[in-house]
N, C-alpha and C positions, 0 to 999 in steps of 0.2 A: 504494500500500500504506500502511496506518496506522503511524504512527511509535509507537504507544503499544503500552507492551509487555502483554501478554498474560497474563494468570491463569488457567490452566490444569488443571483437577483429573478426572482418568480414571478413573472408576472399573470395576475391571477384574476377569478370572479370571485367573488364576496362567494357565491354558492353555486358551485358548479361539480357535478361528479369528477369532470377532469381535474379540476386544480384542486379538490380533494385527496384524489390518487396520489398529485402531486405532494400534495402536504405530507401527505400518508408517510410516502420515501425521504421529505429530504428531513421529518423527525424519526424515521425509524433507523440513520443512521446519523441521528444527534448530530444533524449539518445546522451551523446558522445560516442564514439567509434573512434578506432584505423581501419583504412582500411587497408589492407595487399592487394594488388592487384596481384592475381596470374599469370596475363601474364605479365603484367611489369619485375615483379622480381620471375625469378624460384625459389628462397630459400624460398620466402614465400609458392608458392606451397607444395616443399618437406615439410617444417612445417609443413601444414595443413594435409597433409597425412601423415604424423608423428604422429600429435597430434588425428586427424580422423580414423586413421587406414583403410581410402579409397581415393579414387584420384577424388571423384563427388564435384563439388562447385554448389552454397554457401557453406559454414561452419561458423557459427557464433559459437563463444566461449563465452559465458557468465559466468561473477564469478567462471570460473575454469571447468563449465559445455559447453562440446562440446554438437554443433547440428549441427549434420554432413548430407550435402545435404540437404537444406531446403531451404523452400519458405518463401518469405515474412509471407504470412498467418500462417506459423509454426511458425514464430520466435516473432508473436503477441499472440501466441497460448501458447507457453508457459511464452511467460511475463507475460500474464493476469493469467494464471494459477497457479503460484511461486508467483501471487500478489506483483509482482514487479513495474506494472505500474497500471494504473489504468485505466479499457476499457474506449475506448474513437469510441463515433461514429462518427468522423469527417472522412473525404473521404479522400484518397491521388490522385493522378492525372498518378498511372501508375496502370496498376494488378499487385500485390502481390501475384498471382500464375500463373505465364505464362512462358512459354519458349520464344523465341526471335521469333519476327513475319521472315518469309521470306525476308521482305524489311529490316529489322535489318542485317541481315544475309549477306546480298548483300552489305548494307553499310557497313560492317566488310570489306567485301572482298573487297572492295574498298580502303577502309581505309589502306588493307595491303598490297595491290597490292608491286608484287617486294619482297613480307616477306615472300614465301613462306609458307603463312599459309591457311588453307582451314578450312573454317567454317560450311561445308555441311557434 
């Protein structure tokens, strides 16, 4: 494993299955990171499709390296692969490769009622 620590920048949805997964990974091997939440704050968005050169999230940035629209399971995929972390078969408690269940989806639009946001 790399002794050199890690730069880390996620940029993510307030509640999305993917950047869930994401989460999932980069506390299941106790990585800090910077969250950039892209509905909170639109300028993080536009960075991330700045720096991405596409508008899909997740986007994890690591050491200067974009991974642009990924899943949890990509962002474990290339840690272990850069031997940057060390595989770990300990379980996390969400899927790391899922889109947002239906009832997710429904709690969003609840969540935003009045926000004129649609999540379907």
């Amino acid at each position: 494993m790399s002794e050199e620590k890690l730069n880390v920048v996620a940029y993510l949805k307030t509640q999305c299955g993917w950047s869930g997964g994401v989460r999932a990974i980069l506390s299941k091997y106790n990585l800090e990171y910077t969250e950039k939440d892209i509905i909170q704050n639109p300028a993080f968005r536009w960075e991330m499709e700045q720096k991405s050169g596409q508008p899909l999230s997740p986007c994890v940035e690591i050491n200067g390296m974009m991974l642009p629209d990924v899943s949890g399971e990509e962002v474990e995929n290339y840690l272990i692969s850069q031997g940057l972390v060390n595989q770990d078969a300990g379980e996390v408690d969400v899927s790391i490769n899922s889109s947002c269940t239906d009832a997710q989806h429904a709690q969003m639009e609840r969540d935003a009622a009045g926000g004129g946001i649609s999540f379907t």
